[in-house]
TORNU-408974 format. One record per atom (N, C-alpha, C, O, CB): x, y, z. Coordinates in nm, 2 decimals. Glycine has a CB too. Layout:
# TORNU-408974
      px      py      pz
       X       Y       Z
...
END
This chain:
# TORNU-408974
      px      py      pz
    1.60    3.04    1.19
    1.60    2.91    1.11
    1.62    2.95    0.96
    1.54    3.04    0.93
    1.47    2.83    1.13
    1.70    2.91    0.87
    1.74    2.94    0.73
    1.67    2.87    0.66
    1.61    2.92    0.56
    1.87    2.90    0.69
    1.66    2.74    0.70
    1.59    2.64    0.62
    1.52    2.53    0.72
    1.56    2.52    0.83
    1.69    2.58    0.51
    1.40    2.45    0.66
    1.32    2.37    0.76
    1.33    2.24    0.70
    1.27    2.23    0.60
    1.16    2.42    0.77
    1.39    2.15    0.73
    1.41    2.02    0.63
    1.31    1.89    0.76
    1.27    1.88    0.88
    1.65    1.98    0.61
    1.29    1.81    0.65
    1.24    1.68    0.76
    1.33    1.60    0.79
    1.43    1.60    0.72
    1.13    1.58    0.70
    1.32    1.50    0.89
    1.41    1.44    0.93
    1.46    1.37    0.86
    1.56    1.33    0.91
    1.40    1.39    1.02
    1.44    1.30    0.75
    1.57    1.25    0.65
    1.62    1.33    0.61
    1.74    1.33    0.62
    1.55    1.16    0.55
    1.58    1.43    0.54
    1.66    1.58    0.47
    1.74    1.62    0.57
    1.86    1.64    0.56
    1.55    1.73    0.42
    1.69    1.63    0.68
    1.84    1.68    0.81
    1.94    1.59    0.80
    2.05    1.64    0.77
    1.80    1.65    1.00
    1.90    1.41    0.83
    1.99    1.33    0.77
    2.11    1.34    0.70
    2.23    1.35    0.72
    1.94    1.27    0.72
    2.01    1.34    0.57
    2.10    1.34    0.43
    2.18    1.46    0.47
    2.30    1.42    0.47
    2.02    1.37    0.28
    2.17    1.58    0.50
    2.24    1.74    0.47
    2.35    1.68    0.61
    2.47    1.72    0.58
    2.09    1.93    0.51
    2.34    1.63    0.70
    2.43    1.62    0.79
    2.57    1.50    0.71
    2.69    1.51    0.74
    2.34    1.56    0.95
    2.51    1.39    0.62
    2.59    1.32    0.55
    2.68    1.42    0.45
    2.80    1.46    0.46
    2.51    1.20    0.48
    2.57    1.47    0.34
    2.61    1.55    0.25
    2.64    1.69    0.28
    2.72    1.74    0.20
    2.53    1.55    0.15
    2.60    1.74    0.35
    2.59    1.87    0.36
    2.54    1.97    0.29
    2.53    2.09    0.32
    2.67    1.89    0.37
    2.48    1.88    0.17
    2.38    1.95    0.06
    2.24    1.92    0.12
    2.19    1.83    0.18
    2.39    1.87   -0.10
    2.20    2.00    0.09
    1.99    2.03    0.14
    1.93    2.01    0.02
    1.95    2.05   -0.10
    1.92    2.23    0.21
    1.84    1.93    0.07
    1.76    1.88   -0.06
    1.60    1.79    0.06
    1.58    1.76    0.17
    1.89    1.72   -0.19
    1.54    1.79   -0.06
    1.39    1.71   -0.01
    1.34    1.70   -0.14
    1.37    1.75   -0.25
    1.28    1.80    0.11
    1.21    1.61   -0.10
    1.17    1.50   -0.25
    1.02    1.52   -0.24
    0.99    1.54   -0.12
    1.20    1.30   -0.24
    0.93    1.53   -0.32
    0.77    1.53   -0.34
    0.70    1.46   -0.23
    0.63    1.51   -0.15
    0.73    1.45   -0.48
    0.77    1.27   -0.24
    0.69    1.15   -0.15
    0.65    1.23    0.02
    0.54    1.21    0.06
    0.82    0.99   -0.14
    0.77    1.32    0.11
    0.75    1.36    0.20
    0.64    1.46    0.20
    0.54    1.46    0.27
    0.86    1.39    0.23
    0.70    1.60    0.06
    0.63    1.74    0.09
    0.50    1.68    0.06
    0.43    1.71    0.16
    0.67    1.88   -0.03
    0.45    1.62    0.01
    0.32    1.58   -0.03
    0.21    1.51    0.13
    0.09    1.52    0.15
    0.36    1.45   -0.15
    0.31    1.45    0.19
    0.24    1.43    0.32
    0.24    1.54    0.43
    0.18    1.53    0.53
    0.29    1.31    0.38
    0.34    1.67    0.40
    0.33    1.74    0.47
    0.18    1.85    0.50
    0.16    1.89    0.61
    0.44    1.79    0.44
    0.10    1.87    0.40
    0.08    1.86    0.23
    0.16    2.03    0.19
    0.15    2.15    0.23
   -0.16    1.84    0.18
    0.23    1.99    0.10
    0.30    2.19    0.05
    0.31    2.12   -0.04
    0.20    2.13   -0.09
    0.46    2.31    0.10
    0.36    2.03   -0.11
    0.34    1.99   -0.28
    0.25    2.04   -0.38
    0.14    2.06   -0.32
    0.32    1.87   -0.29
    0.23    2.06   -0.52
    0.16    2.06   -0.60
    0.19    1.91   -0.66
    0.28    1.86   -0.71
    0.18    2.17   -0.67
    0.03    1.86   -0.61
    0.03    1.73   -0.72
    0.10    1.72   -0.86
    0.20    1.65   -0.90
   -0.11    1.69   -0.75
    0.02    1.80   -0.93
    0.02    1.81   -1.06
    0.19    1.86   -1.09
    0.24    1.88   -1.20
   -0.11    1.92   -1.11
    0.23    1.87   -0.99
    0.41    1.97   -1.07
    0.51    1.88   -1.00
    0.62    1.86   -1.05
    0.47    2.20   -0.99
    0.47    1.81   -0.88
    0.59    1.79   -0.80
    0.68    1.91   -0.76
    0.80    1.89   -0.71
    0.67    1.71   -0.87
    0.62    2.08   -0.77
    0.64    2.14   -0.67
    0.61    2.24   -0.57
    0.50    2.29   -0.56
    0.68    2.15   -0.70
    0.70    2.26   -0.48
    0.60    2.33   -0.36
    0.52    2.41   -0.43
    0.53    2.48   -0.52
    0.66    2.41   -0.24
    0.43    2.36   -0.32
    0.26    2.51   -0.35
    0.27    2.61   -0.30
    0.24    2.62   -0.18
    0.09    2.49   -0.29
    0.32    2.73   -0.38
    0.30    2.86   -0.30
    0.15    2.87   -0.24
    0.16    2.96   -0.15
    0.32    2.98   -0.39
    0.03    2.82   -0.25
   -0.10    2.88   -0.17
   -0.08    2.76   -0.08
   -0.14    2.81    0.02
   -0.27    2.89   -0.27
   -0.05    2.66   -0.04
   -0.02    2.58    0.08
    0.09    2.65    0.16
    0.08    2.63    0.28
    0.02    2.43    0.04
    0.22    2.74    0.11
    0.29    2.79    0.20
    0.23    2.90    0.24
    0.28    2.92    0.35
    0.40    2.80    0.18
    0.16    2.98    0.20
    0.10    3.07    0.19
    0.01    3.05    0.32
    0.02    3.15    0.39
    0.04    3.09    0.05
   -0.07    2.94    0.36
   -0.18    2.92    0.47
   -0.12    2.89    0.55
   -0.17    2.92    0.66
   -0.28    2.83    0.46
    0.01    2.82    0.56
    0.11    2.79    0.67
    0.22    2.88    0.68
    0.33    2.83    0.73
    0.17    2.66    0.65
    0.21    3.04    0.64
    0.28    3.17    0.66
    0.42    3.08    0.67
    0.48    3.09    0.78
    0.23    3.29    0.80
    0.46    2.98    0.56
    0.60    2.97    0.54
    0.67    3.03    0.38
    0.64    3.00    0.27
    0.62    2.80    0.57
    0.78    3.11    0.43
    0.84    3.16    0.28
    0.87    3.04    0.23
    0.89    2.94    0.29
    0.98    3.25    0.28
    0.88    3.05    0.11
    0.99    2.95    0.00
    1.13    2.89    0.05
    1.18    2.78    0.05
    1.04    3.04   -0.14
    1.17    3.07    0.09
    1.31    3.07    0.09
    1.32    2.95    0.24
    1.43    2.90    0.25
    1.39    3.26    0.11
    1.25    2.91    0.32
    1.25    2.85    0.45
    1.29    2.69    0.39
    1.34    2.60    0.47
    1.08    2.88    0.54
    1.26    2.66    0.24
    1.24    2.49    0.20
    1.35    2.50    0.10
    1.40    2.60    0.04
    1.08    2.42    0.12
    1.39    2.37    0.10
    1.51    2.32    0.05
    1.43    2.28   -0.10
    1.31    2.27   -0.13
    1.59    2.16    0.16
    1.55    2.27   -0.19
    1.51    2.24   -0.34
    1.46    2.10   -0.33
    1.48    2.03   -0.23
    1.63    2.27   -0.46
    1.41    2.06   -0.43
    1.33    1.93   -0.46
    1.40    1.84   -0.58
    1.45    1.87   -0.69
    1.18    1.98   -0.50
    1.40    1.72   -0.53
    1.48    1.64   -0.66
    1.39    1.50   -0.66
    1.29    1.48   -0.59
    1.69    1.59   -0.63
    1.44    1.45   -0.74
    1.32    1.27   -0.75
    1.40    1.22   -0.60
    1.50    1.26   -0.54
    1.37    1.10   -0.97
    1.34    1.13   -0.57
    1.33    1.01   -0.48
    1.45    0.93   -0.47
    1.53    0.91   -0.38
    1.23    0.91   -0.52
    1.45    0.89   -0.63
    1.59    0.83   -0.62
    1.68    0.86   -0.70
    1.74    0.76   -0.76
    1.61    0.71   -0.62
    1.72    1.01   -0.73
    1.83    1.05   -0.74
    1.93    1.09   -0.69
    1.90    1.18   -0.61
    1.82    1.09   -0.78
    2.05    1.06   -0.69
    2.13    1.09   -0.58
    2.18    1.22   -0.56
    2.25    1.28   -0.64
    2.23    1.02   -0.58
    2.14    1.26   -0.41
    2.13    1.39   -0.36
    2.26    1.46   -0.30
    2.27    1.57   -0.26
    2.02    1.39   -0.26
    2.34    1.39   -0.31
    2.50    1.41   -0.25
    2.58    1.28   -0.25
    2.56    1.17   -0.30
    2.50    1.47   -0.08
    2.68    1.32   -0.18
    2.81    1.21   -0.15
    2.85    1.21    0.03
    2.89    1.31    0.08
    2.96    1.28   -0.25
    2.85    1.13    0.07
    2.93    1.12    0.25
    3.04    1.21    0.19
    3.09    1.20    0.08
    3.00    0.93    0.33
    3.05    1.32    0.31
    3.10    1.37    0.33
    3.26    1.35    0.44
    3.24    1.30    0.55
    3.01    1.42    0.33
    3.40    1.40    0.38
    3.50    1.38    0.45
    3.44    1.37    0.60
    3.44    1.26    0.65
    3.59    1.48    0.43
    3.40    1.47    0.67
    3.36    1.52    0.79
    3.24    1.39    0.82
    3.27    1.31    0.91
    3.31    1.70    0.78
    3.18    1.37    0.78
    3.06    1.24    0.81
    3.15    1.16    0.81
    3.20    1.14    0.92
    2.92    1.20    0.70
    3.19    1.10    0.73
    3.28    0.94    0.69
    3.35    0.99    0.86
    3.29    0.91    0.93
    3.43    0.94    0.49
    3.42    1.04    0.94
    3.51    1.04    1.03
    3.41    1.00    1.14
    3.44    0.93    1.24
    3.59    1.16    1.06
    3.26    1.07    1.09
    3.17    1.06    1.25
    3.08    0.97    1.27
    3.03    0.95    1.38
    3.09    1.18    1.28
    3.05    0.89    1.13
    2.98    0.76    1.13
    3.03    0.66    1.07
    2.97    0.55    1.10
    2.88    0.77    1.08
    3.13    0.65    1.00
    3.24    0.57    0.97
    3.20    0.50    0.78
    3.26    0.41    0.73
    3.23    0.43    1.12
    3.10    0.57    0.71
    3.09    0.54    0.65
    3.18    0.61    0.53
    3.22    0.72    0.56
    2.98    0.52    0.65
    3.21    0.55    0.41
    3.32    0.59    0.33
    3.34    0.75    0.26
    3.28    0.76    0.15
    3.31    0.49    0.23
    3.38    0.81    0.29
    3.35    0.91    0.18
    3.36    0.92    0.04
    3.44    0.87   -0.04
    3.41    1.01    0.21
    3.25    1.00    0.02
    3.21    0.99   -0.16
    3.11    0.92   -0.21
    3.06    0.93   -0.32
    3.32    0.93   -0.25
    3.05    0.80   -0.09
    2.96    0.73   -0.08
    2.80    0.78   -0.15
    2.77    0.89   -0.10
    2.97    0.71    0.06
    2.75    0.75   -0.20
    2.62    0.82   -0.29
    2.53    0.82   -0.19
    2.51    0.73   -0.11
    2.56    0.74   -0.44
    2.47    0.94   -0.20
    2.35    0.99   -0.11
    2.23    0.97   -0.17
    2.23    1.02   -0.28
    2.35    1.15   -0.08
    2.10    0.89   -0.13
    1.96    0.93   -0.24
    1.94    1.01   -0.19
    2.01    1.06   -0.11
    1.84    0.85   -0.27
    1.80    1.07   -0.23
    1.70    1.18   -0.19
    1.63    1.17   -0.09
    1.59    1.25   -0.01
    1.61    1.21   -0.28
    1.60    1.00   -0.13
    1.48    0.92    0.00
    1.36    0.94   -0.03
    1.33    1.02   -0.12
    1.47    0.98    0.14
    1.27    0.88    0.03
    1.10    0.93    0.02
    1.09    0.89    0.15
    1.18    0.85    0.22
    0.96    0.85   -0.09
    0.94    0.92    0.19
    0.86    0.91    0.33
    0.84    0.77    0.32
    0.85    0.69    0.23
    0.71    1.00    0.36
    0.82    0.75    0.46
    0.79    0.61    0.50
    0.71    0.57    0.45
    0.76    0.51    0.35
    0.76    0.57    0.60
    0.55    0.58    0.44
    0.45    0.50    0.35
    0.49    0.50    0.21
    0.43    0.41    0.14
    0.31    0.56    0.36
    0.61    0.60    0.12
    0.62    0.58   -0.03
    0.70    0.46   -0.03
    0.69    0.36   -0.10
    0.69    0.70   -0.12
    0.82    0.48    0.09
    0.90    0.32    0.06
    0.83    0.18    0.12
    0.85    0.07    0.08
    1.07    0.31    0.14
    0.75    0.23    0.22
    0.67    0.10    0.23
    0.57    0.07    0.11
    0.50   -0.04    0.12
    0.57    0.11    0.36
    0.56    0.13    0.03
    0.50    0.07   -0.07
    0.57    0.04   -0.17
    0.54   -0.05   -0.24
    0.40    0.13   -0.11
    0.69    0.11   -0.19
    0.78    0.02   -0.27
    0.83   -0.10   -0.23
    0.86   -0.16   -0.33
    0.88    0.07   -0.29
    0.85   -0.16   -0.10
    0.92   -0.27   -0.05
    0.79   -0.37   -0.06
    0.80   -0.49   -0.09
    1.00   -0.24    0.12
    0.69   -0.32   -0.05
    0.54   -0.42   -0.04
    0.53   -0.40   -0.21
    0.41   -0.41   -0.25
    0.35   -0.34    0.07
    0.59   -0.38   -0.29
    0.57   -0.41   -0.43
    0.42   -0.34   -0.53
    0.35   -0.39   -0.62
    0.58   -0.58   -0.42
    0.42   -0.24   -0.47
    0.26   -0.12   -0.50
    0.34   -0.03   -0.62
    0.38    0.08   -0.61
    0.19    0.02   -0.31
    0.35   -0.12   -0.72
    0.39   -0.01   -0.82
    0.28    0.01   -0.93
    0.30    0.10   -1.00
    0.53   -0.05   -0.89
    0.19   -0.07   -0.94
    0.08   -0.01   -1.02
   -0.04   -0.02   -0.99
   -0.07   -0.12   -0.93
    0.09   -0.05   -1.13
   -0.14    0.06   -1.02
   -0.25    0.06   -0.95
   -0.31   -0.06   -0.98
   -0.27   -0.15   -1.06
   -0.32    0.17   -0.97
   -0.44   -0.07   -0.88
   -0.49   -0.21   -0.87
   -0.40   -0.34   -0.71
   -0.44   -0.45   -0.66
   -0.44   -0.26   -1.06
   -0.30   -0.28   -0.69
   -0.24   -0.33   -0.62
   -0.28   -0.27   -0.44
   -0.36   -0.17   -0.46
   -0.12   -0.32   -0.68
   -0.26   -0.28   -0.36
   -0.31   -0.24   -0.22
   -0.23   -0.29   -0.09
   -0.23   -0.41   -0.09
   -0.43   -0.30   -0.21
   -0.18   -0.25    0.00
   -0.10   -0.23    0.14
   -0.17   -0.19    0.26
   -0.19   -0.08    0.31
   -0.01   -0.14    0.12
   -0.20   -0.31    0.30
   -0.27   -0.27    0.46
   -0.18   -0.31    0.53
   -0.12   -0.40    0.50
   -0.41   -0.34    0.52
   -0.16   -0.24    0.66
   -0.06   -0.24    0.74
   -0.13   -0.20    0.87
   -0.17   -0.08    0.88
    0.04   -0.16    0.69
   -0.13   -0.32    0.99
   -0.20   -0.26    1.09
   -0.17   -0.32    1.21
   -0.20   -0.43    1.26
   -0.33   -0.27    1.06
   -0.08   -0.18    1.28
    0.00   -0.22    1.43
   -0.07   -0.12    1.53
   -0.19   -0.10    1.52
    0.19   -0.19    1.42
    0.00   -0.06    1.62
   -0.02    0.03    1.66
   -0.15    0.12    1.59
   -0.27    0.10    1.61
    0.11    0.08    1.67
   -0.09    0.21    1.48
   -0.19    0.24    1.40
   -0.22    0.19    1.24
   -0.15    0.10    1.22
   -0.18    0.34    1.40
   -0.30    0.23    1.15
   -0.34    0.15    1.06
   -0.31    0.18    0.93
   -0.42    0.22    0.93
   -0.44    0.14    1.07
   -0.26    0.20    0.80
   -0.22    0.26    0.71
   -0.30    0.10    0.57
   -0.29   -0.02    0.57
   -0.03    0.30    0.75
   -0.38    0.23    0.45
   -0.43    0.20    0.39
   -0.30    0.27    0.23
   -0.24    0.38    0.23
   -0.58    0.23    0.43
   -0.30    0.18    0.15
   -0.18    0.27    0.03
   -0.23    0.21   -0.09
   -0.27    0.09   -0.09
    0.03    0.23    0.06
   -0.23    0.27   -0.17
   -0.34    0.21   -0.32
   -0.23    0.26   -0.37
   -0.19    0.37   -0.32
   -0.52    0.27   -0.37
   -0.15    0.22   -0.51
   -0.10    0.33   -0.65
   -0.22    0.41   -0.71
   -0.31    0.36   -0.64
   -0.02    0.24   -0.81
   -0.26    0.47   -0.77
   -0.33    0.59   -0.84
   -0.25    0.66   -0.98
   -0.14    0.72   -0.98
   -0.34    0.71   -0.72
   -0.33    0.64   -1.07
   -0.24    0.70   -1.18
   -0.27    0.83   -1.21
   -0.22    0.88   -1.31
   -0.26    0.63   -1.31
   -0.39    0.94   -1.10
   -0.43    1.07   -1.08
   -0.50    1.05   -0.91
   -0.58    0.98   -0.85
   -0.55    1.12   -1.23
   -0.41    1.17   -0.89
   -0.45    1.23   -0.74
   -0.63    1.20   -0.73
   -0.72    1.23   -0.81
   -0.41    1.43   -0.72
   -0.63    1.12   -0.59
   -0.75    1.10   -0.58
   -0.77    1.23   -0.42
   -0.71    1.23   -0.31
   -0.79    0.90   -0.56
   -0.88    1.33   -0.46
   -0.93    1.40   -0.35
   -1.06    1.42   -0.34
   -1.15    1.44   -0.41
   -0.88    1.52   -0.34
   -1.04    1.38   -0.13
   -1.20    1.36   -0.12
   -1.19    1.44   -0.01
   -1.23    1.37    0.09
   -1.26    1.19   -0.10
   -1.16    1.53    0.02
   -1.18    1.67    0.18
   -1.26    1.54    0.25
   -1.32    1.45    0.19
   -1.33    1.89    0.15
   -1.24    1.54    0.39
   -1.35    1.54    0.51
   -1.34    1.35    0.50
   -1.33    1.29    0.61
   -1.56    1.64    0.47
   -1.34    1.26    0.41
   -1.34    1.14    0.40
   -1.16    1.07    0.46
   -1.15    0.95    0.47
   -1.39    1.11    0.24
   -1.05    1.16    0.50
   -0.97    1.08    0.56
   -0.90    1.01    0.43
   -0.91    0.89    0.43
   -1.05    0.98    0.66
   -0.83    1.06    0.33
   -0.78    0.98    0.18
   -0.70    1.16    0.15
   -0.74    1.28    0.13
   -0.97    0.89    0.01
   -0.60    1.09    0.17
   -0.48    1.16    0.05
   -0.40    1.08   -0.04
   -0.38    0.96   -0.05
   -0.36    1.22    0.12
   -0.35    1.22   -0.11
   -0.25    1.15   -0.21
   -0.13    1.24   -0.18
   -0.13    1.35   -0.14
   -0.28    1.16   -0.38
    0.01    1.13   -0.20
    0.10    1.13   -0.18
    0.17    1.14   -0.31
    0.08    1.13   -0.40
    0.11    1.04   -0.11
    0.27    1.15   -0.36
    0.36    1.13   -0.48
    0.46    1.02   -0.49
    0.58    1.04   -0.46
    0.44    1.23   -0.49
    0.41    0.91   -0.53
    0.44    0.80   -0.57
    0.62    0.82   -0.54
    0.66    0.92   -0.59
    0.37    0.77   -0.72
    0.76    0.70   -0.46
    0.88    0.74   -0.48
    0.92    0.73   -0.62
    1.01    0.80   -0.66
    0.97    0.68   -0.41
    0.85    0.66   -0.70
    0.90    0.58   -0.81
    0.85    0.69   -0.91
    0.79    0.67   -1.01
    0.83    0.41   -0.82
    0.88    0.83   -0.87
    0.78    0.91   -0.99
    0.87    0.91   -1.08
    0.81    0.91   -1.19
    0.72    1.08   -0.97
    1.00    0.90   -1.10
    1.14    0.92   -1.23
    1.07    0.86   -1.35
    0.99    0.77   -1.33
    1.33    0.81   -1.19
    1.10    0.90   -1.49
    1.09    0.78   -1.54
    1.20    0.68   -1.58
    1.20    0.58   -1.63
    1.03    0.81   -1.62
    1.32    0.78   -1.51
    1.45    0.69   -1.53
    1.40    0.57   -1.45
    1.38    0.47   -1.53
    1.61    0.75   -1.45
    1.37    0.55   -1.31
    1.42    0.43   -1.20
    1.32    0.28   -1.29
    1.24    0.26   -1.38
    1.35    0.48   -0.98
    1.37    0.22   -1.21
    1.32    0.09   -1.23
    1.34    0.05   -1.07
    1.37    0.13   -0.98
    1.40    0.00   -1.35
    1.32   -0.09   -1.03
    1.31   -0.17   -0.95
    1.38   -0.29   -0.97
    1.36   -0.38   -1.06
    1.19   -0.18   -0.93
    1.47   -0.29   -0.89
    1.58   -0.45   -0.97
    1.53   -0.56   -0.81
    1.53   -0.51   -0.70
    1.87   -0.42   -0.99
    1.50   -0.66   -0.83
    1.44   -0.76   -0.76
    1.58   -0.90   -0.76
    1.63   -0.93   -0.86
    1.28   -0.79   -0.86
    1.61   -0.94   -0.66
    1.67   -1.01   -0.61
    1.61   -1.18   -0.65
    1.50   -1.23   -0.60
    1.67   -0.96   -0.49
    1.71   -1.26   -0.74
    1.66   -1.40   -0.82
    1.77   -1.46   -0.78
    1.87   -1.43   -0.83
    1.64   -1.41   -0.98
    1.76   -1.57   -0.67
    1.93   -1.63   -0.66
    2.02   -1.57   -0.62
    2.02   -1.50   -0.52
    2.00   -1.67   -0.77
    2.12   -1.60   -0.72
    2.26   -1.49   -0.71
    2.24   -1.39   -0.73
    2.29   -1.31   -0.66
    2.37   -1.50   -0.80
    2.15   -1.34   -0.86
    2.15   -1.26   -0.96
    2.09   -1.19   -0.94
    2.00   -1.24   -0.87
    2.13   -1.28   -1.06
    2.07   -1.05   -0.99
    2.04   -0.93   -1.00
    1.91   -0.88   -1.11
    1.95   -0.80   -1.20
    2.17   -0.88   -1.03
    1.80   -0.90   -1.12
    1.77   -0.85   -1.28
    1.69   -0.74   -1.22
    1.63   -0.72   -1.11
    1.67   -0.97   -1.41
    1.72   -0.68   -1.33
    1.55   -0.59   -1.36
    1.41   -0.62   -1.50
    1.44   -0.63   -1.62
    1.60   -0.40   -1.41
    1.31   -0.63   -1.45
    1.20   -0.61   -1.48
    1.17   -0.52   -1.54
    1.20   -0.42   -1.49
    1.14   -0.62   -1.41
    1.10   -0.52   -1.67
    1.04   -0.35   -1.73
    0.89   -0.44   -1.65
    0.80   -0.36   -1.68
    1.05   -0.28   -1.99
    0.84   -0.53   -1.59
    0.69   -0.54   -1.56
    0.69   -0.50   -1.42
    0.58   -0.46   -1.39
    0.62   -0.70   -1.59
    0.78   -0.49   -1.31
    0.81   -0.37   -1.22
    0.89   -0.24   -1.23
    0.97   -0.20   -1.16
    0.86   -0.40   -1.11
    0.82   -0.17   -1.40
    0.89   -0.05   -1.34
    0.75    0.04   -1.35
    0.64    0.03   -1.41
    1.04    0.01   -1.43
    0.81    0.14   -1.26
    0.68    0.26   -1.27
    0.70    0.40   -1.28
    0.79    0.45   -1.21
    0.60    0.27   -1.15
    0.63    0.47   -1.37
    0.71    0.60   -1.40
    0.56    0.69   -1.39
    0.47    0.67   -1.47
    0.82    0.61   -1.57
    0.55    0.75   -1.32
    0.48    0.84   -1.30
    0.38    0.81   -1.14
    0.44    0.74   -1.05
    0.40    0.84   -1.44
    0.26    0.86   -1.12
    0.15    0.84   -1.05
    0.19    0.85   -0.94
    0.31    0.86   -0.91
    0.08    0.73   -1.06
    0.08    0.84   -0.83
    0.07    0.88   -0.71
    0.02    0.75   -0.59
   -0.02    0.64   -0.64
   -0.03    1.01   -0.72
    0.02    0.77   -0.46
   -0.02    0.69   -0.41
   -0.14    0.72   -0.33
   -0.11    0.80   -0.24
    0.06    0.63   -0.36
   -0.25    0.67   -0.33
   -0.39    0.76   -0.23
   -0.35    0.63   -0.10
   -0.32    0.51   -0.11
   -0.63    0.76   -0.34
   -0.37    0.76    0.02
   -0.33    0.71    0.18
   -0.44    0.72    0.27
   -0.51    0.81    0.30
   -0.22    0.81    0.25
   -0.43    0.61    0.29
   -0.54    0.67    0.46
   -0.50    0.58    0.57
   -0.48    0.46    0.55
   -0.77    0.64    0.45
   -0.47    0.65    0.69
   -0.44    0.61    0.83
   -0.56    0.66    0.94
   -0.64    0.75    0.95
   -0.28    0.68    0.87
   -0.53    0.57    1.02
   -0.57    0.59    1.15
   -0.45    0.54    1.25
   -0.36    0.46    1.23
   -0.71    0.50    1.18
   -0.47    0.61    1.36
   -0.35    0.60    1.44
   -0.37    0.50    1.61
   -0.29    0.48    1.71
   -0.32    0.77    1.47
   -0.53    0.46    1.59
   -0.56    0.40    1.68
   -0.57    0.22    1.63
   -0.64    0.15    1.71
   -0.67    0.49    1.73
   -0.53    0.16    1.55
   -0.60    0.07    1.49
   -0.56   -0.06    1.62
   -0.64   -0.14    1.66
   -0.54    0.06    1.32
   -0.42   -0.06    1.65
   -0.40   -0.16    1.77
   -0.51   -0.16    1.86
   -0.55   -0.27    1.90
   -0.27   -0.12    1.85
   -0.55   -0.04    1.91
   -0.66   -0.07    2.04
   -0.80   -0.11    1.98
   -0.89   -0.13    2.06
   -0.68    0.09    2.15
   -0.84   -0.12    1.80
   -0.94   -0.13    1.76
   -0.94   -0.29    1.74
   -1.04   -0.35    1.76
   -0.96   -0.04    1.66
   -0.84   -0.35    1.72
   -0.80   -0.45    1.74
   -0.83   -0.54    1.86
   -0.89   -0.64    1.86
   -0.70   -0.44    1.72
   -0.77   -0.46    1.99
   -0.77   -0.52    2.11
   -0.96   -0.50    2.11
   -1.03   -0.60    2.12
   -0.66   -0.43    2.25
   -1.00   -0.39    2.10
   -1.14   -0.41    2.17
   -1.26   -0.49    2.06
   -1.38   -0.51    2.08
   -1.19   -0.26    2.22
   -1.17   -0.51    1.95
   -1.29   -0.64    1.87
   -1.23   -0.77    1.96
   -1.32   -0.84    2.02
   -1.24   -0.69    1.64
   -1.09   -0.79    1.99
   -1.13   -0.97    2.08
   -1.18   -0.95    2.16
   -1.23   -1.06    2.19
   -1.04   -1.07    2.14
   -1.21   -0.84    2.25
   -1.26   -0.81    2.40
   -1.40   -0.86    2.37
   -1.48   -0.87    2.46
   -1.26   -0.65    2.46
END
C-alpha cells in the first residue's frame, strides 16, 4: 500500500487523481493535531503508521482537483469539473443543520445516536465518550451562502472561521428507543 486514504479521499483521487484528505475526517480517525490541523506524529506513532502512508492535507472546502478526462468517460461528469476536499459526515451534517457557532446543537437519532456542539477550543474528556472533531468550516476564506427565493446571498452572520466541533455517538440509540416504548 503507498498511501491509505478514506473513502471520500479514494473518491476524490479516483475523480482527480490527486490524493488529498482534510482535518474534519483525520480528526475522527483521531491522527490530527487539534491545535495545527496536522497529522500527529505521536498518534501515528501508536498506530505504527509512517507519514509517508497519508495523503497531504488541505481545508474542507478548497478545491482539491478537477474531473479528470479518464473519470468524465467513466461517470459521465464533465471534465475540469472542480473537486472539494470534503469533510466527514458529522462535519457536513453540521454544516447542513446550520452549527456554525457555538451555543448551537445537533441531535440526530436513528439507528444510532449522534450528539455535535461547535466549540471555539477542543473540548477533552478521556473515558466520558466526547470528541473533538475539526470544524469543515475551519478556512477563514469560506462562508456559507444560504438559498432566499431566486437568489443567492451570503451572510457574514453564517460565516465561521475557525473552531472545532465536540462529538458523541452511540451506535445503539434505535434499539434504546424501541425498548423505552416497550
Amino acid at each position: 500500500v503507498a498511501t491509505a486514504l478514506l473513502p471520500k479521499d479514494y473518491l476524490r483521487f479516483r475523480l482527480t487523481g490527486l490524493l488529498a484528505s482534510e482535518a474534519s475526517d483525520g480528526t475522527g480517525i483521531p491522527a490530527i493535531e487539534l491545535a495545527t490541523g496536522a497529522w500527529c506524529p505521536e498518534a501515528l506513532a501508536c498506530l505504527a503508521l509512517p507519514s509517508s502512508l497519508l495523503p497531504p492535507l488541505c481545508p474542507s472546502g478548497d478545491v482539491a482537483g478537477h474531473v479528470s478526462a479518464e473519470a468524465s468517460v467513466d461517470c459521465g461528469l464533465r471534465a475540469g469539473t472542480p473537486v472539494l476536499a470534503g469533510a466527514s459526515d458529522q462535519a457536513t451534517a453540521a454544516i447542513g443543520a446550520g452549527l456554525l457557532h457555538p451555543g448551537s446543537m445537533l441531535i440526530s437519532l436513528s439507528t444510532g445516536g449522534t450528539l455535535i456542539t461547535p466549540v471555539s477550543t477542543p473540548i477533552v474528556l478521556p473515558g466520558q465518550g466526547v470528541r473533538t472533531l475539526c470544524h469543515a468550516l475551519s478556512s477563514p476564506a469560506l462562508s456559507v451562502s444560504a438559498p432566499v427565493g431566486a437568489e443567492i446571498y451570503t451572510s457574514p452572520s453564517l460565516s465561521f472561521s475557525g473552531g472545532y466541533l465536540a462529538h458523541s455517538a452511540v451506535l445503539n440509540a434505535g434499539l434504546a428507543l424501541r425498548w423505552l416504548r416497550q
